[in-house]
LOZAGU-453137 format. One record per residue (C-alpha): x, y, z. Coordinates in steps of 0.1 Angstrom, whole numbers, padded with zeros to 4 digits, always signed. Example, Ala and Ser with C-alpha at 12.3 -4.5 7.8 and 13.67 -1.06 7.14 Angstrom:
2
+0123-0045+0078
+0137-0011+0071
# end
This chain:
412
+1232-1477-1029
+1224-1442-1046
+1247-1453-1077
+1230-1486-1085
+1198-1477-1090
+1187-1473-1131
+1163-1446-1135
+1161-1450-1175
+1182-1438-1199
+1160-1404-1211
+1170-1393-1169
+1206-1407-1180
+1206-1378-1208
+1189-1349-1182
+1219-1359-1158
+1244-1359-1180
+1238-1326-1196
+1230-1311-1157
+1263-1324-1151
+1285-1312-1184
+1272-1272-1177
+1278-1284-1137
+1315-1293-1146
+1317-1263-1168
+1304-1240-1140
+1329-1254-1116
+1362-1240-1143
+1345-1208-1136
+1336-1209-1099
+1335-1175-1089
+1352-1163-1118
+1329-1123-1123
+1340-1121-1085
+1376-1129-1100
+1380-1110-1130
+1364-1077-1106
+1387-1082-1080
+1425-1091-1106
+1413-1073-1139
+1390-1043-1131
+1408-1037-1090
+1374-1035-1073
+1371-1032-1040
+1347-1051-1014
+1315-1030-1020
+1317-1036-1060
+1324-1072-1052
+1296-1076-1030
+1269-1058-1061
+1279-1080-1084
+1273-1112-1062
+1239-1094-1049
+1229-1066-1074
+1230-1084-1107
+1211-1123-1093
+1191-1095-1076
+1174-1078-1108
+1178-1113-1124
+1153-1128-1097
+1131-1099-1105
+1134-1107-1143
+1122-1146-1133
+1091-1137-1120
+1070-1134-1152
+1087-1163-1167
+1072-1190-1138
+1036-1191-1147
+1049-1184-1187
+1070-1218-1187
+1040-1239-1165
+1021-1249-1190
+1044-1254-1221
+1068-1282-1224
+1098-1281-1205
+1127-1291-1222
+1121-1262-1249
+1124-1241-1223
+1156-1256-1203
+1173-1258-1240
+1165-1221-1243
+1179-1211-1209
+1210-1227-1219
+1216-1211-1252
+1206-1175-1234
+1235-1186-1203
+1259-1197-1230
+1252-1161-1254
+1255-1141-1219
+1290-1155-1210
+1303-1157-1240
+1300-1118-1241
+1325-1113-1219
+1358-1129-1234
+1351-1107-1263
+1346-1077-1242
+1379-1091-1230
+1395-1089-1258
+1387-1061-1273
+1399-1039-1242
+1362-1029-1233
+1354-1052-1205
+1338-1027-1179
+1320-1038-1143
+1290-1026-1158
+1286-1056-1182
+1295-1084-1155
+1268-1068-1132
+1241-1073-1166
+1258-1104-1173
+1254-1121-1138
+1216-1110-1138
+1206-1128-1172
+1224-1155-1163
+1205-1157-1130
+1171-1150-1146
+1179-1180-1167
+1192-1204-1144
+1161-1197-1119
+1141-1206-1148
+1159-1235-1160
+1161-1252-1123
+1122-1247-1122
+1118-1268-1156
+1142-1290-1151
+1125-1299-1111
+1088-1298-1132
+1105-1324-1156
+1122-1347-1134
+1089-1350-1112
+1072-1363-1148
+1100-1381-1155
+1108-1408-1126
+1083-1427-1105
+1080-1409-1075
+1102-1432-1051
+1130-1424-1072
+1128-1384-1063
+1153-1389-1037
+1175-1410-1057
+1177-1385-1088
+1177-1356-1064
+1209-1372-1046
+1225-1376-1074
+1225-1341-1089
+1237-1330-1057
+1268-1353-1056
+1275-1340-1094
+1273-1308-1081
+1296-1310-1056
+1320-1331-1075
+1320-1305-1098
+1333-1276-1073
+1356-1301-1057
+1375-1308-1099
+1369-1276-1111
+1380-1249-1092
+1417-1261-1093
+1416-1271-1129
+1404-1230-1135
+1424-1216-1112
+1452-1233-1129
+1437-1222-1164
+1435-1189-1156
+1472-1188-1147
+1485-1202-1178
+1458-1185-1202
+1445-1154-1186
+1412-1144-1163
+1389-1154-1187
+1394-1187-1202
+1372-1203-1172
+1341-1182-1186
+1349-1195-1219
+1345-1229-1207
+1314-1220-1188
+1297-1207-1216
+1304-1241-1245
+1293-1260-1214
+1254-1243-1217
+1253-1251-1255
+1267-1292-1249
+1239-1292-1223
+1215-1279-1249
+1226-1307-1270
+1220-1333-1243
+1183-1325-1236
+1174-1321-1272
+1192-1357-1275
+1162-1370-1248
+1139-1392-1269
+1101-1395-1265
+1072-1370-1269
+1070-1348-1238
+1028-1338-1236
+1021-1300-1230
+1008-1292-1196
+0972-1284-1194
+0958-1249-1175
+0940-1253-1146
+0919-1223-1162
+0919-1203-1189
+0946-1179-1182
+0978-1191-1167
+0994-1158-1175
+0968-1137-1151
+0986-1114-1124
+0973-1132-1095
+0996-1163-1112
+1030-1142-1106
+1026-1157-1065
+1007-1187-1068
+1040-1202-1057
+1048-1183-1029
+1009-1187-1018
+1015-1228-1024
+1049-1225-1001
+1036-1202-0973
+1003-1216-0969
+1017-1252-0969
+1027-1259-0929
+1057-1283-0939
+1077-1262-0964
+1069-1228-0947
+1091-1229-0920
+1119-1248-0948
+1113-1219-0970
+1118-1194-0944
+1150-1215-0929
+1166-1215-0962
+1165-1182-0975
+1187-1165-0941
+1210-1199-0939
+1216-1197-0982
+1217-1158-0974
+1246-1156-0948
+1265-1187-0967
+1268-1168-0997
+1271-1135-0982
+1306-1146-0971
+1319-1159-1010
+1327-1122-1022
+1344-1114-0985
+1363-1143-0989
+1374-1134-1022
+1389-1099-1008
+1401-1112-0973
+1417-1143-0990
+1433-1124-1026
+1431-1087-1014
+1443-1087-0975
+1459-1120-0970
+1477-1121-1003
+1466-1157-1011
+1471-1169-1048
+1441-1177-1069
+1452-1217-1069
+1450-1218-1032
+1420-1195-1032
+1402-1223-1056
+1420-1252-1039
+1404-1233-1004
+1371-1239-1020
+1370-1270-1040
+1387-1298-1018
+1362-1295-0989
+1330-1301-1018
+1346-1333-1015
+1322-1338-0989
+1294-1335-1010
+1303-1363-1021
+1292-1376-0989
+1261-1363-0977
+1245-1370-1011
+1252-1404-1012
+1243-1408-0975
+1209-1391-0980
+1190-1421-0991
+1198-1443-0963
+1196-1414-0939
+1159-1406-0946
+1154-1445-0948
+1163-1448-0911
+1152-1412-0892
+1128-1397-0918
+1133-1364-0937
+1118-1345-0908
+1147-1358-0886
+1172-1348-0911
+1158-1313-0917
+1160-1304-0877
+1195-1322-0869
+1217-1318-0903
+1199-1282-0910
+1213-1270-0873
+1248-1287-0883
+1248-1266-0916
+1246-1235-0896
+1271-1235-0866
+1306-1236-0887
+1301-1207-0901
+1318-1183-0878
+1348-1202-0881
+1356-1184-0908
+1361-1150-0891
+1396-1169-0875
+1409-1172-0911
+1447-1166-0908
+1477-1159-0933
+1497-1190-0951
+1491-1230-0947
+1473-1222-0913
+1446-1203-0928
+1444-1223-0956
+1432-1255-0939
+1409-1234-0914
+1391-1226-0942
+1388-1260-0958
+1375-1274-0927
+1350-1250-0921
+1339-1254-0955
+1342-1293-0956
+1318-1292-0922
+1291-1270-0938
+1291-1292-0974
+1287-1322-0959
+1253-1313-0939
+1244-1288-0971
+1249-1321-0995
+1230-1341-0971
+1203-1319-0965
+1195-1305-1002
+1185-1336-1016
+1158-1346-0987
+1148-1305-0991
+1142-1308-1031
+1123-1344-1028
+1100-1332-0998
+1092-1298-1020
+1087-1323-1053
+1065-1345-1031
+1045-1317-1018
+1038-1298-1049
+1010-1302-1070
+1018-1311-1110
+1000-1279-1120
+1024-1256-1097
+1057-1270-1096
+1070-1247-1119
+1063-1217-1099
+1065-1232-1064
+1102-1238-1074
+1104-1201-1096
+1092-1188-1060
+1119-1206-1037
+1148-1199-1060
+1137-1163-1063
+1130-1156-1025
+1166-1174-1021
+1186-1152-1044
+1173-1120-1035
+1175-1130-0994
+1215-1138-1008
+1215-1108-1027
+1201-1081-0998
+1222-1102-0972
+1254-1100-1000
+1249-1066-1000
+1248-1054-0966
+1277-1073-0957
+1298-1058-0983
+1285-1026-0964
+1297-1040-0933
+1331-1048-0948
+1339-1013-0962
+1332-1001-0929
+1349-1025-0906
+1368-1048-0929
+1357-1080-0940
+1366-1101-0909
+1341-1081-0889
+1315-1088-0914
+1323-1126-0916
+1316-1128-0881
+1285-1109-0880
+1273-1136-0901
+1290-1159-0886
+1270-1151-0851
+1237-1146-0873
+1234-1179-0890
+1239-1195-0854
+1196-1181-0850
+1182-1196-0880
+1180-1234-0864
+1152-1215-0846
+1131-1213-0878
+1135-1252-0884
+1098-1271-0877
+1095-1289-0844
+1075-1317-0859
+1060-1328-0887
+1023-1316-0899
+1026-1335-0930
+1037-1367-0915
+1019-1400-0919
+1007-1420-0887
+1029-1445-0898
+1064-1446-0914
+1090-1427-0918
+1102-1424-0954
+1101-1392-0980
+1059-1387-0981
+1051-1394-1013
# end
């Protein structure tokens, strides 16, 4: 079982403060999208460029910072991340406040807090690699994603709740002390963590900027993943901010049950992340990536049949509880195989590279489908995406070109 196994007590610390600023994240689940929509009125375009524009211009920020963070030490540079996160968020209660909250600070806002996270997930991925025997990938990997989803699935109601005693912002308040206790739990890891060593002698040359996207696209196993992800991540979370208008704006759906519509199906993350383990054990990851990652996409359109009161309500938790469970299941067998098939000296930007190509795929598709919705409405534009997502199975491999003769466990 995922949950017996010890990995050490410094990966005990690294878990623990991923899943403090996890649970913190969850009060404030879609909370810019939140206070846009109930405190500044915007409509479905301004909704859609803050989900898209501001992770956008944070992606392009992240660039430079891969091949800077390589080769230095990486939790200096994941405690750094979370003071900038925390510093960025905590701006906005005190814009709040002081009547001078405008859209243009949540769109600046939700790009440095992007910029950081991209480069925090990349240190923390080159870390945990260095930090557990390689066997254990799966089973640290696995149990992130179950934090994250347990997160969602206690959190959203708990800040939906908090906003309507205390007002639209308390959830970012929480959100932002949740980046400094997870500053506080890596710097509480113990033992001396060795710099990394250049490959030559100068990591911070141009050509080093796409050293991870040469890694990923020359690499036959994780191109077609990479190429997979970023149009099913895309078209998932092109459909939060038209949610967030069909659901609050057209359907008249209070923010509890809008939280409650999202949190109760990551209850099924809890699934899929602990099944991943013994699911790779028996059918391999290559299995997994062509049979869960076609189940991921085909609920999506179900969400275009969203209706008014309890009817609605519960179309949208199952269609959501369908897509976590293969999502849970699937992301933890994704992030070993990439760990696994990354050299030492590149994790850091192969993983810079995917999470940058991912956000800016969700911020272009974000975009256009906040286009979509001003024209049509946002029902026409879930099912667009809806009907979209149903190609990207196509993109999955057919087989395996990394795959040992023999075997069928995570390639180590």
């Amino acid at each position: 079982m995922v949950g017996r196994r010890r990995l050490g007590r410094p990966f005990g610390w690294l878990w623990a403060s991923y899943a403090v600023s996890a649970y913190g994240s969850g009060l404030g689940f879609g909370a810019l999208p939140l206070i846009a929509v109930l405190v500044l009125r915007a409509g479905p375009a301004e909704v859609s460029a803050l989900s898209a524009v501001g992770p956008a211009v944070g992606a392009l920020v992240a660039v430079p910072l891969a091949p800077w963070m390589e080769f230095r030490r990486k939790r200096p540079v994941m405690i750094m991340m979370d003071l900038v996160r925390s510093a960025a968020m905590a701006t906005i209660p005190l814009a709040y406040a002081f009547g001078r909250l405008g859209f243009v600070q949540l769109l600046v806002v939700s790009a440095v807090v992007a910029a950081a996270k991209i480069a925090f997930n990349a240190a923390s991925g080159a870390y945990l690699k260095a930090l557990v025997r390689p066997d254990d990938l799966l089973v640290a990997n696995a149990r992130f994603e179950s934090t994250n989803w347990s997160s969602i699935a206690v959190g959203p109601p708990l800040g939906g709740a908090a906003i309507g005693l205390f007002g639209p912002v308390v959830t970012v308040v929480a959100d932002a002390l949740s980046y400094l206790l997870s500053a506080l739990g890596i710097t509480a890891i113990r033992g001396r963590e060795e710099a990394p060593r250049p490959v030559d002698r100068s990591p911070l040359r141009a050509g080093a900027l796409l050293d991870g996207w040469r890694h990923i696209m020359g690499h036959p196993g994780l191109r077609p993943l990479y190429l997979n992800q970023l149009l099913v991540a895309g078209l998932i979370m092109a459909t939060e901010p038209l949610l967030a208008v069909l659901l609050l704006r057209r359907l008249g759906f209070p923010p509890w049950q809008y939280a409650l519509a999202f949190a109760a199906p990551c209850l099924g993350g809890l699934i899929g992340s602990r099944l991943a383990r013994r699911v790779v054990a028996r059918f391999g990851p290559h299995r997994v990536f062509r049979t869960v990652g076609t189940l991921r996409a085909v609920w999506l359109i179900g969400l275009a049949l969203v209706r008014p009161g309890v009817v609605g309500l519960v179309t949208v938790i199952a269609v959501e509880l369908a897509i976590i469970i293969n999502m849970s299941l699937y992301s933890p067998v994704l992030a070993t195989y990439r760990l696994a098939h990354t050299p030492g000296h590149l994790v850091a930007r192969t993983l810079s590279a995917w999470s940058i190509g991912q956000q800016l795929a969700i911020a272009v598709l974000t975009a256009l489908a906040g286009l979509l919705a001003d024209v049509t409405g946002p029902r026409t534009a879930l099912t667009v995406a809806g009907l979209l997502i149903l190609t990207t199975p196509l993109l999955l491999p057919r087989r395996d070109p990394t795959a040992r003769p023999r075997g069928g466990g995570v390639p180590q």
